[in-house]
C-alpha positions in Angstrom: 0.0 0.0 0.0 1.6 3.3 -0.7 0.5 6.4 1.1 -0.4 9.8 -0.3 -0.8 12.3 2.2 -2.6 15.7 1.5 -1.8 19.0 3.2 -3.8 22.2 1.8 -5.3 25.6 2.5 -8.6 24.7 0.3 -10.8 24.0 3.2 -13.8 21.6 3.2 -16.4 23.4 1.7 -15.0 23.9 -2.2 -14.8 20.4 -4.5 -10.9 21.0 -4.5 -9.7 18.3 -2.2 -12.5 15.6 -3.7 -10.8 16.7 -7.2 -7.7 16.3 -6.2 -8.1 12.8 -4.7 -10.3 11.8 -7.8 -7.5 12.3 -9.9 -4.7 10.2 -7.9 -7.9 7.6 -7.6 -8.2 7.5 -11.6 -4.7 7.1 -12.1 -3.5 4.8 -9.3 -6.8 3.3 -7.3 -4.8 1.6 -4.7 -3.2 4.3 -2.9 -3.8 5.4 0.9 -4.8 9.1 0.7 -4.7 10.5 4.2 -5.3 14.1 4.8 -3.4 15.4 7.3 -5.2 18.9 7.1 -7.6 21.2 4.8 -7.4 24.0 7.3 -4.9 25.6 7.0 -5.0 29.5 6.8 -5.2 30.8 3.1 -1.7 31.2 2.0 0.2 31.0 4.9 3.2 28.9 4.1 4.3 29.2 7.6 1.2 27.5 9.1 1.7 24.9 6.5 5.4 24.2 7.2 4.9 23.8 11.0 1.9 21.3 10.5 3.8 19.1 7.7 6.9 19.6 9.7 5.5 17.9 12.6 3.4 15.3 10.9 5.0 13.4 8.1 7.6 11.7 10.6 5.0 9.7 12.3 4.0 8.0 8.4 5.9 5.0 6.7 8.8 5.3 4.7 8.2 6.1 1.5 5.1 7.9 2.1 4.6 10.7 -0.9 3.6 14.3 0.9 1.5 16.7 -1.0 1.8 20.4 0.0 -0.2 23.0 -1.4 -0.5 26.5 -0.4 0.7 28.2 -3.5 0.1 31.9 -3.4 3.0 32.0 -6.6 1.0 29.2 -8.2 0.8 30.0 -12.5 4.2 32.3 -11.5 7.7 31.5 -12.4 8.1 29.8 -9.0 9.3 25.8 -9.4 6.7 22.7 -8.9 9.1 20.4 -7.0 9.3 16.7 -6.0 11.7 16.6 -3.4 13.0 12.6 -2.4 14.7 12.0 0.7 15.9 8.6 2.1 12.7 8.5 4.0 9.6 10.3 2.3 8.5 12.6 -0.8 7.5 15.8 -0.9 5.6 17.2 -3.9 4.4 21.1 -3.9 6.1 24.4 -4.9 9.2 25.7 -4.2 8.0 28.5 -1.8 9.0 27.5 1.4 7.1 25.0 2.3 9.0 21.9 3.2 11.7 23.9 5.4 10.9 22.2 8.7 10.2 18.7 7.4 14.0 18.9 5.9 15.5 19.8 8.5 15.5 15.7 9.9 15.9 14.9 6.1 18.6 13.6 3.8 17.9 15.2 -0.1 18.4 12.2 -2.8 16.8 14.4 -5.6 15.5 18.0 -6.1 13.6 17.8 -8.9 11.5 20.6 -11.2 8.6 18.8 -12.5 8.5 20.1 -16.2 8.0 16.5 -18.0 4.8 17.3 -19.0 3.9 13.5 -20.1 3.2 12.8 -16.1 0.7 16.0 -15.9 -3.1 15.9 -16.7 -3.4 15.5 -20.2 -5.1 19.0 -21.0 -4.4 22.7 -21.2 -3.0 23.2 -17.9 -4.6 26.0 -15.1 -2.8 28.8 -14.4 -4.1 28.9 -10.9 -4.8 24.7 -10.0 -1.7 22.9 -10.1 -2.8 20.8 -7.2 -5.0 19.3 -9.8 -3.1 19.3 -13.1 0.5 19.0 -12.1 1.0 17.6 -8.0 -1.7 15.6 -7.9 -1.0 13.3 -11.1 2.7 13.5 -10.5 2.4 11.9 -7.1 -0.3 9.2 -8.5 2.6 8.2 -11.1 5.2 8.1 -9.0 3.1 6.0 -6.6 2.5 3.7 -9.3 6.1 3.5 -9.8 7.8 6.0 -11.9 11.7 7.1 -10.5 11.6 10.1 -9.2 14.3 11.2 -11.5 12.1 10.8 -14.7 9.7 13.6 -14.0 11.5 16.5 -15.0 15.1 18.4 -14.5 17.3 17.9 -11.4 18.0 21.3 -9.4 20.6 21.8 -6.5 19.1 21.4 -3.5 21.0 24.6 -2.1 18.8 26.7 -4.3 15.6 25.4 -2.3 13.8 28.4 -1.3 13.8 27.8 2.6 11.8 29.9 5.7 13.6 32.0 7.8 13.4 30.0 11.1 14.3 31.8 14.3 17.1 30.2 16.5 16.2 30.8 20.3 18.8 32.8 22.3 19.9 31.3 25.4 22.1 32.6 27.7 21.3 30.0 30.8 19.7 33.1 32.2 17.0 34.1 29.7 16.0 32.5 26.0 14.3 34.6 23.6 11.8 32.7 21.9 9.1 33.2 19.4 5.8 32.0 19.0 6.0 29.5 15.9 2.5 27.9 15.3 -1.3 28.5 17.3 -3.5 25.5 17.7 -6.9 25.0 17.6 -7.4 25.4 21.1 -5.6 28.5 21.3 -2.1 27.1 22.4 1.0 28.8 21.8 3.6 26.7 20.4 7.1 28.4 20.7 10.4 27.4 18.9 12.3 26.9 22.5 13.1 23.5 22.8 12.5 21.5 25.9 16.2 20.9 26.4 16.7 24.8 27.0 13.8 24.8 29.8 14.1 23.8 33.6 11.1 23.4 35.7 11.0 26.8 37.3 10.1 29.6 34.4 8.2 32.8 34.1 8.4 36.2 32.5 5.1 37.9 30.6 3.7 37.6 27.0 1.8 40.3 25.9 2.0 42.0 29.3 0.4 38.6 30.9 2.6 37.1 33.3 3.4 33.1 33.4 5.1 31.8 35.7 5.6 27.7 36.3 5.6 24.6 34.2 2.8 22.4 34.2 2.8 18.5 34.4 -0.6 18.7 32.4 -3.4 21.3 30.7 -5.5 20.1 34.1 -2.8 20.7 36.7 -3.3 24.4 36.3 -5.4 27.1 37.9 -7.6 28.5 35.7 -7.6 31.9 33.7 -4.1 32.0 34.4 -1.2 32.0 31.5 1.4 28.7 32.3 3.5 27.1 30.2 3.9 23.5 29.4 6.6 21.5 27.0 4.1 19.9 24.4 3.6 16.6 22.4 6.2 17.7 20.0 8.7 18.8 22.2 8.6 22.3 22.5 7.6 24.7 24.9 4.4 26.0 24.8 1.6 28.5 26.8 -1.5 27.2 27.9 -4.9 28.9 29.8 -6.7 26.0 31.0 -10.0 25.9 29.5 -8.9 28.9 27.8 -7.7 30.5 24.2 -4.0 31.9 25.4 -3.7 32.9 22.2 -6.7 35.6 22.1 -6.6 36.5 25.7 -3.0 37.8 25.1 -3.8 39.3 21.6 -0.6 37.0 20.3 0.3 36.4 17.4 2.4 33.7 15.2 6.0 35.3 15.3 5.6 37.1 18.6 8.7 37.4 20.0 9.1 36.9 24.3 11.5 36.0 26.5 11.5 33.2 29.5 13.3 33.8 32.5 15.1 30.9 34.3 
């Protein structure tokens, strides 16, 4: 069984996603299409880099990623397919795939311009998920080499996100809020390695101080911080949306005090 999985800023309520899996259904039936989400927010490549980022090391080996959120889509900007030693990525050159390469090793960066593996009609300007990513990934789940679907580009010249390093001086880290959750969680990019037990400092003028054990362990209405399911530090209101009583934002800079 080979697995497809589907990451996209289309949303639920348009026929893109159904499209896109009728295509890769037409042209290989037997592939696992999973969607790992629809929801993310209308071209925001950062939203769409943390959630891939995190999610595509928990799937097989081999597994073929599909990334869209293209606001260069019909531009000059590359449609890659991207082969590690673990996974595929498919999707454009915008950004997207920083975070999931980080744990990566590249076997081939490749500019999909072999247009025999595209939909056979005049190709959109403005749906390549459709007529380009979504075919390309059906063939090479059939079993087409990566290699045959168009030219072979460096993988230095991989347009990458400008991720912020914490600062840590064993006294105080500045951090930044990297990703907000549905429930309002702030996830930050300070590792749980750089955080002891006893923490505070403010965020947005709000003052945390502590790390909890567990969402439940804290008081309510009160800001605390926690180190998450992916590793990172992140800040909490139980029963609560941190995120809009603080007014944050995603890139909000802050700083923990140790």
């Amino acid at each position: 069984m080979q697995f497809i999985t589907l990451t996209t800023d289309f949303g639920i309520v348009d026929p893109y996603v159904g499209i896109i899996k009728g295509v890769i259904s037409n042209i290989y039936p037997y592939a696992k299409i999973v969607d790992i989400s629809h929801s993310i927010a209308p071209q925001n490549i950062w939203h769409a880099n943390w959630v891939l980022g995190l999610s595509c090391q928990y799937f097989p080996k081999g597994t073929i990623h599909i990334c869209i959120v293209d606001p260069g889509v019909g531009s000059s900007r590359k449609a890659l397919l991207i082969e590690t030693k673990n996974h595929f990525f498919i999707g454009p050159d915008n950004g997207l795939f920083t975070l999931a390469l980080e744990k990566e090793d590249i076997v081939n960066v490749v500019e999909l311009t072999e247009r025999k593996y595209w939909l056979p009609h005049n190709t959109s300007r403005t749906f390549h998920g459709r007529d380009i990513f979504s075919s390309v990934a059906a063939h090479l789940a059939k079993g087409e080499k990566a290699e045959n679907f168009g030219n072979i580009v460096n993988k230095e010249d991989l347009i990458k996100l400008d991720i912020n390093t914490p600062i840590n001086n064993g006294k105080v880290c500045t951090g930044q809020i990297q990703y907000i959750d549905h429930f309002g969680n702030m996830i930050s990019n300070i590792p749980e390695s750089f955080v002891p037990q006893k923490i505070h400092g403010k965020i947005k003028g709000m003052e945390f101080k502590g790390l909890q054990l567990s969402y439940a362990d804290s008081e309510p209405s009160k800001l605390f911080g926690i180190i998450g399911s992916h590793g990172f530090l992140e800040f909490f209101i139980n029963k609560g949306n941190s995120a809009k009583v603080t007014g944050s934002r995603v890139g909000d800079k802050f700083e923990v005090k140790f």
